[in-house]
Structure formats: structure tokens, C-alpha cells
N, CA, C and O atoms as CSV, one atom per row, in Angstrom:
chain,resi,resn,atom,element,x,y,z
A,1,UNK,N,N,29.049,-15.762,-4.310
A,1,UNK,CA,C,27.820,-15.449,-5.014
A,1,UNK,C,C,28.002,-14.144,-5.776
A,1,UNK,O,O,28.668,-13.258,-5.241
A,2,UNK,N,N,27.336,-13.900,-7.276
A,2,UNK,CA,C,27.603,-12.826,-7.803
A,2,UNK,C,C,26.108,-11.782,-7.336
A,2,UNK,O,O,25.144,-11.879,-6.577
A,3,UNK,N,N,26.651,-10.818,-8.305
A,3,UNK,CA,C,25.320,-9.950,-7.646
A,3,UNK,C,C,24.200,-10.108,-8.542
A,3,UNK,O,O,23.223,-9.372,-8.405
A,4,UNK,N,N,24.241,-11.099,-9.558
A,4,UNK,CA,C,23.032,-11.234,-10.361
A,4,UNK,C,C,22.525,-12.575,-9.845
A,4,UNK,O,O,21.379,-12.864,-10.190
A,5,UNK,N,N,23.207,-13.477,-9.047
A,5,UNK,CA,C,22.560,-14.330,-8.562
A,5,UNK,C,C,21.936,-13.682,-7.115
A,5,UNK,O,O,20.832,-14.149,-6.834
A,6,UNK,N,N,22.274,-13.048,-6.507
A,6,UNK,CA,C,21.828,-12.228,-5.281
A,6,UNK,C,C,20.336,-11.560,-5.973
A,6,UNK,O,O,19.226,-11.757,-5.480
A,7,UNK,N,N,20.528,-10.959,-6.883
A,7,UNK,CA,C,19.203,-10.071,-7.658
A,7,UNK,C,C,18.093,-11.479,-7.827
A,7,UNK,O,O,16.878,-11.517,-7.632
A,8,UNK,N,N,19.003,-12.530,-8.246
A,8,UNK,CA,C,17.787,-13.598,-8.989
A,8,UNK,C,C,17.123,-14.282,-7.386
A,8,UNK,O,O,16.058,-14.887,-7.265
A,9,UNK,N,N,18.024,-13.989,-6.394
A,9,UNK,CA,C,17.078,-14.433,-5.009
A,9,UNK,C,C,16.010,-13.257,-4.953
A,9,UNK,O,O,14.855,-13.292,-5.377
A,10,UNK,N,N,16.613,-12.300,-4.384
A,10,UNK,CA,C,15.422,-11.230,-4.111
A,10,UNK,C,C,14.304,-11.257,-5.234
A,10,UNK,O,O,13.202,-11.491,-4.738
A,11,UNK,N,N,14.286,-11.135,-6.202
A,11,UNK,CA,C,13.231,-11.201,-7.549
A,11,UNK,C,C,12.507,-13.223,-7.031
A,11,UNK,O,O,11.375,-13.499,-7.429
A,12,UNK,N,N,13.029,-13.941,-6.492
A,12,UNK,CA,C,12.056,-15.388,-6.222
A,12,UNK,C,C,11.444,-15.131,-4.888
A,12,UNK,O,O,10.427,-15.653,-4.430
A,13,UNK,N,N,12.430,-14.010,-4.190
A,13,UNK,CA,C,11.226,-13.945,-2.811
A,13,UNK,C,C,10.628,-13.045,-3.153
A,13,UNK,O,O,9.929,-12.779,-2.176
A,14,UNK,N,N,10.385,-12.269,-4.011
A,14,UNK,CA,C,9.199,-11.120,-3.917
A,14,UNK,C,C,8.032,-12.008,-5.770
A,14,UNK,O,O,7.064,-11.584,-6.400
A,15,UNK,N,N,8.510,-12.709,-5.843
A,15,UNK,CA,C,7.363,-13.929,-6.650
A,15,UNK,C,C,6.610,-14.081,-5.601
A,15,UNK,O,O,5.427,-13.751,-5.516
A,16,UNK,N,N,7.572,-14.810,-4.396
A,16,UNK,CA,C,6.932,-15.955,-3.690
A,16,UNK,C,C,5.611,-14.978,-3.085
A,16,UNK,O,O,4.406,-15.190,-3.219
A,17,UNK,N,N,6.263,-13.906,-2.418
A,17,UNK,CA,C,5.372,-12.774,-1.879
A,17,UNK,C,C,4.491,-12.345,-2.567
A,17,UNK,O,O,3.367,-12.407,-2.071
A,18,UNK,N,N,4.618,-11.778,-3.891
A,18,UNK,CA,C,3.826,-10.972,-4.716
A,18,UNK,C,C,3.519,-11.845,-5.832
A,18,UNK,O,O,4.178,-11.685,-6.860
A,19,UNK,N,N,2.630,-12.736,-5.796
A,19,UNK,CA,C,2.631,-13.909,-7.311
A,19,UNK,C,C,2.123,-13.136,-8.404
A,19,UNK,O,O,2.497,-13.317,-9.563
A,20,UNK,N,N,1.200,-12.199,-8.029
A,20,UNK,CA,C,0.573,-11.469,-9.258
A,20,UNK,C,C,1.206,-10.461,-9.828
A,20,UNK,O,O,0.517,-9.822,-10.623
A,21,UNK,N,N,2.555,-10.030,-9.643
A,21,UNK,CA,C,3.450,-8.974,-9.495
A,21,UNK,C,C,3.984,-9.611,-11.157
A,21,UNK,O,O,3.943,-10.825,-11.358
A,22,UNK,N,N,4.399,-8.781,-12.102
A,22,UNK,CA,C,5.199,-8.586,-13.262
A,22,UNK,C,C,6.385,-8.007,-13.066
A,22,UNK,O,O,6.811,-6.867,-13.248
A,23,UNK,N,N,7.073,-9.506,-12.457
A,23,UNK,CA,C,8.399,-9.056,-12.210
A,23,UNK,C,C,9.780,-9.427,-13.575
A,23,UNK,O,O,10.995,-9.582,-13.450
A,24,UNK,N,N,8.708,-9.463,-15.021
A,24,UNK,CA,C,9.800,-9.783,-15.992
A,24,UNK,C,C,10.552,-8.511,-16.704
A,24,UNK,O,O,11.271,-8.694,-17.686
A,25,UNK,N,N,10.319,-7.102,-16.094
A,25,UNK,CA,C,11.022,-5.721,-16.574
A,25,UNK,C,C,10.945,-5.131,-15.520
A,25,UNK,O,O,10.173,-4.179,-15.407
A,26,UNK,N,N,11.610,-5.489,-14.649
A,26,UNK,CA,C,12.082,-5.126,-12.965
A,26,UNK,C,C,13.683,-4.234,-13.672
A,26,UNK,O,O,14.507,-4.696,-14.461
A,27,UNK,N,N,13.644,-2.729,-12.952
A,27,UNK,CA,C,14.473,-2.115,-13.597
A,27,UNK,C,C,15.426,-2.050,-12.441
A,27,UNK,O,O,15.214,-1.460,-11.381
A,28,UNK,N,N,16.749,-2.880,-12.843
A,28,UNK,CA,C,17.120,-2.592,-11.018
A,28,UNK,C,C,17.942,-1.547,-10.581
A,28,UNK,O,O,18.875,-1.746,-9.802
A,29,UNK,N,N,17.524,0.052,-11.237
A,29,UNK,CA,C,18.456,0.773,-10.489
A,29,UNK,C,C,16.981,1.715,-9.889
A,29,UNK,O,O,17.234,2.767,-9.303
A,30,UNK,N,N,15.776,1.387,-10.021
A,30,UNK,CA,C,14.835,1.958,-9.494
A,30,UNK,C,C,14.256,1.580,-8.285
A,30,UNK,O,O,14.354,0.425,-7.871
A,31,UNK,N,N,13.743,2.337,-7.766
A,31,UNK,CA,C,13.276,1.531,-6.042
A,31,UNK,C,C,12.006,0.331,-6.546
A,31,UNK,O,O,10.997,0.434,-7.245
A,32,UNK,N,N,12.569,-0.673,-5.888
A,32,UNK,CA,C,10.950,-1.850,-6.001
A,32,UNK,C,C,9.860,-1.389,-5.884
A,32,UNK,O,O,9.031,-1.995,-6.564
A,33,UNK,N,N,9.275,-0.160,-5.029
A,33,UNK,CA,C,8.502,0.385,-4.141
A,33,UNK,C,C,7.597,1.216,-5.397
A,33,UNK,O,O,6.407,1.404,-5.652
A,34,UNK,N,N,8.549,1.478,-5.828
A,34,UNK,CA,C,8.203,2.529,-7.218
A,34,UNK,C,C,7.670,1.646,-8.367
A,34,UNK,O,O,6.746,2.103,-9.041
A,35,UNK,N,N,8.133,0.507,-8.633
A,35,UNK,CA,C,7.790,0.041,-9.915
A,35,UNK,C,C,6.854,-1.063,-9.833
A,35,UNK,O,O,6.125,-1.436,-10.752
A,36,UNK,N,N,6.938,-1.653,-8.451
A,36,UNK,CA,C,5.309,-2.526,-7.952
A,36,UNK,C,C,4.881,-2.265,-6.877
A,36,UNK,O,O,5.216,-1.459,-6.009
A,37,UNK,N,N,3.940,-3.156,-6.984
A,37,UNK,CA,C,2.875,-2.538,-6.064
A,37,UNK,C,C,2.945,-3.681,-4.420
A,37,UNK,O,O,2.208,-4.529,-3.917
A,38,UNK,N,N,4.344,-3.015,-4.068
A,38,UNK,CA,C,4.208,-3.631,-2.771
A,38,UNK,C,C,4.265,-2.665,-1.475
A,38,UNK,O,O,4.649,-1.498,-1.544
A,39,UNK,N,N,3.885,-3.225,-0.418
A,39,UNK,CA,C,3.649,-2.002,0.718
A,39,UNK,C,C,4.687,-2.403,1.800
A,39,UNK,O,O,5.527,-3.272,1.568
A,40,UNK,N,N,4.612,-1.759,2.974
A,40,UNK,CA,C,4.992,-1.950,3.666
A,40,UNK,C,C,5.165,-3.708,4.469
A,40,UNK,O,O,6.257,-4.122,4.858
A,41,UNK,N,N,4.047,-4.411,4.564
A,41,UNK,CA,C,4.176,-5.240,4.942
A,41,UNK,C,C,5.015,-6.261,4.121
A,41,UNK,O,O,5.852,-7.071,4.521
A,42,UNK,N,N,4.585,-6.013,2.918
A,42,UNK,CA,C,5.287,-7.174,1.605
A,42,UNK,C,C,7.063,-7.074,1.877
A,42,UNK,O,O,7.859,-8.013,1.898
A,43,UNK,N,N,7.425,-5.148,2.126
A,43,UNK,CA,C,8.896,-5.201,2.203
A,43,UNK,C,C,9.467,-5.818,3.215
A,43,UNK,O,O,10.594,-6.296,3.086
A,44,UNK,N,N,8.463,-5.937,4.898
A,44,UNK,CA,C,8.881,-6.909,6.341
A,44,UNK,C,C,9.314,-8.296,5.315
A,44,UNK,O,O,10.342,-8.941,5.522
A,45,UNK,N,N,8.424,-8.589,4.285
A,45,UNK,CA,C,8.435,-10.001,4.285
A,45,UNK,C,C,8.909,-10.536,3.607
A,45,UNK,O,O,8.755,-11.756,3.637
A,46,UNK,N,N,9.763,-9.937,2.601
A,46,UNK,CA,C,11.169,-9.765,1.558
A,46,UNK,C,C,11.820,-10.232,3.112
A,46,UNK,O,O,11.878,-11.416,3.444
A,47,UNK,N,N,12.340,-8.989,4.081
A,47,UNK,CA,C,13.350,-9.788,5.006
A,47,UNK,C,C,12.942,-10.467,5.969
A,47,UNK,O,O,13.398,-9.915,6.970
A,48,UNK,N,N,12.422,-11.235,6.228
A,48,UNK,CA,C,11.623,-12.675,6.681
A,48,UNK,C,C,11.936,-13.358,6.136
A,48,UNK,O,O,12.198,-14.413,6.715
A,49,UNK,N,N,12.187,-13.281,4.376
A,49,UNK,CA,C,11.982,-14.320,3.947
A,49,UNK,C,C,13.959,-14.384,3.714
A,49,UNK,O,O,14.505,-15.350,3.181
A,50,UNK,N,N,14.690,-13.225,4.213
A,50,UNK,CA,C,15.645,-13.812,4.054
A,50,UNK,C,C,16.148,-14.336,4.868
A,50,UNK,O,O,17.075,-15.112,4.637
A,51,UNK,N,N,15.684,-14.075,6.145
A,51,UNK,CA,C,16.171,-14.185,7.340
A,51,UNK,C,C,15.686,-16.294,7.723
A,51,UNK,O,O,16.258,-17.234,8.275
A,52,UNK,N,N,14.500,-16.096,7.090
A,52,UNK,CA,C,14.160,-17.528,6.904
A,52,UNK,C,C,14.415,-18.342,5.903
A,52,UNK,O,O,14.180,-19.536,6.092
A,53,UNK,N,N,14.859,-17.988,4.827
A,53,UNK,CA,C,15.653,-19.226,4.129
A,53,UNK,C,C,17.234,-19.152,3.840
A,53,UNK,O,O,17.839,-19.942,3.116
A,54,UNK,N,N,17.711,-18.230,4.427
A,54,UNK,CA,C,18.799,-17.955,4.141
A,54,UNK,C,C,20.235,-17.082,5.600
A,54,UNK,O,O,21.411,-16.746,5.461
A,55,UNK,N,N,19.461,-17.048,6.587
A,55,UNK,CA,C,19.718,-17.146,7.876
A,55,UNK,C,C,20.263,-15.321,7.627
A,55,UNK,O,O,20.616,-14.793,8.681
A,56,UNK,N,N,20.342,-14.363,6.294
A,56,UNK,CA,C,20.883,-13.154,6.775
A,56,UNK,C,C,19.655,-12.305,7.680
A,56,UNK,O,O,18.456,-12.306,7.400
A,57,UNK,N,N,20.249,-11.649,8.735
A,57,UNK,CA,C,19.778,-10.803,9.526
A,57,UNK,C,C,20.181,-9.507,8.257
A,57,UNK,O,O,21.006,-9.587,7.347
A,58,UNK,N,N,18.959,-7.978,8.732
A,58,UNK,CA,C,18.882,-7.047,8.104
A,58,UNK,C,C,18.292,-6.160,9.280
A,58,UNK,O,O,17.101,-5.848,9.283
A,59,UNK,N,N,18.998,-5.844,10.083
A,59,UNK,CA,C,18.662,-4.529,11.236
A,59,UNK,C,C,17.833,-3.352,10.050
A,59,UNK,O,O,17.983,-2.793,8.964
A,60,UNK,N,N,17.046,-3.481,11.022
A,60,UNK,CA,C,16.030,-2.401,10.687
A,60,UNK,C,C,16.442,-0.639,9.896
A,60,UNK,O,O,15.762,0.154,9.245
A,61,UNK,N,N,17.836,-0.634,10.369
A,61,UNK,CA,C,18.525,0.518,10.024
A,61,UNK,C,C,19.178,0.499,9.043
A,61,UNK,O,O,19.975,1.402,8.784
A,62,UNK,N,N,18.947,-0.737,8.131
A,62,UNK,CA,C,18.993,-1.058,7.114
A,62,UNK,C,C,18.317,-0.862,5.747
A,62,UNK,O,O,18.718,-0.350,4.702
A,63,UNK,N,N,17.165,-1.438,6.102
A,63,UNK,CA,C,16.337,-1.580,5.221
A,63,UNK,C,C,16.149,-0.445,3.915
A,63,UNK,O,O,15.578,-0.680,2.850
A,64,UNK,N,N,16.686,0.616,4.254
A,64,UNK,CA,C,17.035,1.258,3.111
A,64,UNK,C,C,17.968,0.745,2.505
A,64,UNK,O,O,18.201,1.520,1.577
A,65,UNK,N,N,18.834,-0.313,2.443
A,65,UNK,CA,C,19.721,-0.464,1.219
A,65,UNK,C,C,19.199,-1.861,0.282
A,65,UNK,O,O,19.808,-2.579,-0.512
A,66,UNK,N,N,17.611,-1.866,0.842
A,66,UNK,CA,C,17.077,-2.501,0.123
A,66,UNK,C,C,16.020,-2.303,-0.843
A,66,UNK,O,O,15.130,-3.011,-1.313
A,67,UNK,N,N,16.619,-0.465,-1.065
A,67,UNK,CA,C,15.411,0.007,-1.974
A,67,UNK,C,C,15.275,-0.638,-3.509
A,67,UNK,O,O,14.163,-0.498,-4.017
A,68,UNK,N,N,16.323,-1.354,-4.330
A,68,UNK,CA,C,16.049,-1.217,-5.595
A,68,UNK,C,C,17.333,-2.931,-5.218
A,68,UNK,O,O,17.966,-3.361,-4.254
A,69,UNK,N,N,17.070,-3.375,-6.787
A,69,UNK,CA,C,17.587,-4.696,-7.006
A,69,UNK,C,C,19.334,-4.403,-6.820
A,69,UNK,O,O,20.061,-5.282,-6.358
A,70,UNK,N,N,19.711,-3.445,-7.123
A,70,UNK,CA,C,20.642,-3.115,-7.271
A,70,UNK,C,C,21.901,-2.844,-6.083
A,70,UNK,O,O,23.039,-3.237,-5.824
A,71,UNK,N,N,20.757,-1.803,-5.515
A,71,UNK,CA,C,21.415,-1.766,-4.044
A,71,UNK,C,C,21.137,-2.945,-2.648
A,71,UNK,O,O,21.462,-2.948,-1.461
A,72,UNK,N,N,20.263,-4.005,-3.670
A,72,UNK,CA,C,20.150,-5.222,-2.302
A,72,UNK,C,C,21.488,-6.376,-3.208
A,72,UNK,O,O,22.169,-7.187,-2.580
A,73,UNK,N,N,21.579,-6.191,-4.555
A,73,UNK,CA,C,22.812,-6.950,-4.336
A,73,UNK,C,C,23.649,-6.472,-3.578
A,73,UNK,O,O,24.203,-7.117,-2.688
A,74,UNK,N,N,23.928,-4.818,-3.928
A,74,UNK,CA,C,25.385,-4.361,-3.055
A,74,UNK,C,C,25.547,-5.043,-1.626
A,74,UNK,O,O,26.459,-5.722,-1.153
A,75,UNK,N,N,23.793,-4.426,-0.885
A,75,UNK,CA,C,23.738,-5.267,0.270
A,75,UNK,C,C,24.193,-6.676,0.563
A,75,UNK,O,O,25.351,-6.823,0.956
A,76,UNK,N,N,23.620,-7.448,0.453
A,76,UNK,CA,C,23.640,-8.845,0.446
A,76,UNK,C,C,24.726,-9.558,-0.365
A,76,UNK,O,O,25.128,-10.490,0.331
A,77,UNK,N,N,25.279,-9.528,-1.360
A,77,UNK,CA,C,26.192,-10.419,-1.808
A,77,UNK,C,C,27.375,-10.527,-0.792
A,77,UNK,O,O,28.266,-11.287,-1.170
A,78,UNK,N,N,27.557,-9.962,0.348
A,78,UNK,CA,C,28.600,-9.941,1.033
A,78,UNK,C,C,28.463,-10.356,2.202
A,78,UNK,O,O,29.307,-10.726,3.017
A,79,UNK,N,N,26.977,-10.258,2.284
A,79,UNK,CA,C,26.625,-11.209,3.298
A,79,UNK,C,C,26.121,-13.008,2.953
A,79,UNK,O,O,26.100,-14.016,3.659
A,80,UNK,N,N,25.783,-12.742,1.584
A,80,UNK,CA,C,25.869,-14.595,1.211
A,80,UNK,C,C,27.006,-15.368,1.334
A,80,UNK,O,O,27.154,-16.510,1.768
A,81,UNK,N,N,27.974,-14.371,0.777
A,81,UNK,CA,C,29.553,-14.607,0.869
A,81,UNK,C,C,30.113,-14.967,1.883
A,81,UNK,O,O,31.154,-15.623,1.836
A,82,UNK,N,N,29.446,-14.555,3.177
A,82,UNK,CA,C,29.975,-14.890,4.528
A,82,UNK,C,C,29.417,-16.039,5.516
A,82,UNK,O,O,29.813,-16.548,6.565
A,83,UNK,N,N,28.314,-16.195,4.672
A,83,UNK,CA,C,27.470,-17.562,4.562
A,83,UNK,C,C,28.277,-19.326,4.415
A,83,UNK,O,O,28.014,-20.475,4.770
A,84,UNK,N,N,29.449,-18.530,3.602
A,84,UNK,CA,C,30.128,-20.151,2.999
A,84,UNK,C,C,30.969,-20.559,3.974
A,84,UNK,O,O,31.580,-21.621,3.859
């Protein structure tokens, strides 16, 4: 998986989460947190939702490398990768 297909997951689970969200100038070296309007619970449910359609676990001591599109590809493409 590349890291723009990794970006194009995270950007369909935070649709699925946030439908009213204007996610078509999502800047991805900025934190998500910063540029919409999601809270705390919305970010649990970004990893819920990966953990549920896509079986990656994200320890809590994590979740900072899921501040911005950018640094959740870094995250995750290596864990989709390990998926195959």
C-alpha cells in the first residue's frame, strides 16, 4: 500500500465519522485537530474504525502519530503492509 492510498483510508473514515466535515483541502502536513472540527471522541473513533475494518491495533501511546494525514501514513502504511 502507498501512503496516498493509506491517506485516502483515513480521509473515508473521518467522512464516515464526520459527514459534515470539508474534507476536500485537508492539508496533510497539519494536525486534523487543527483544521476540523473533531474532538476527542471523533479521534477514539478514527481508531475503532481502524481497528474495525481493517484489524490494525494503535496502542494508545500512539495516537500521537496520528496527528496529521501525513504522519498517519508514516504510521500505518507499514502496518497495512503487514496485513498482506
Amino acid at each position: 500500500m502507498t501512503k496516498d492510498e493509506c491517506k485516502k483510508i483515513v480521509i473515508e473514515i473521518i467522512a464516515d465519522i464526520a459527514p459534515d466535515e470539508d474534507l476536500s483541502d485537508v492539508k496533510p502536513d497539519v494536525r486534523l485537530r487543527d483544521q476540523l472540527e473533531l474532538d476527542s471522541m471523533d479521534f477514539l473513533d478514527i481508531v475503532m474504525e481502524l481497528r474495525k475494518r481493517y484489524q490494525i491495533e494503535v496502542p494508545e501511546a500512539d495516537y500521537i502519530q496520528l496527528a496529521s494525514l501525513d504522519s498517519c501514513a508514516e504510521y500505518l502504511t507499514p502496518k497495512f503492509d503487514a496485513l498482506v
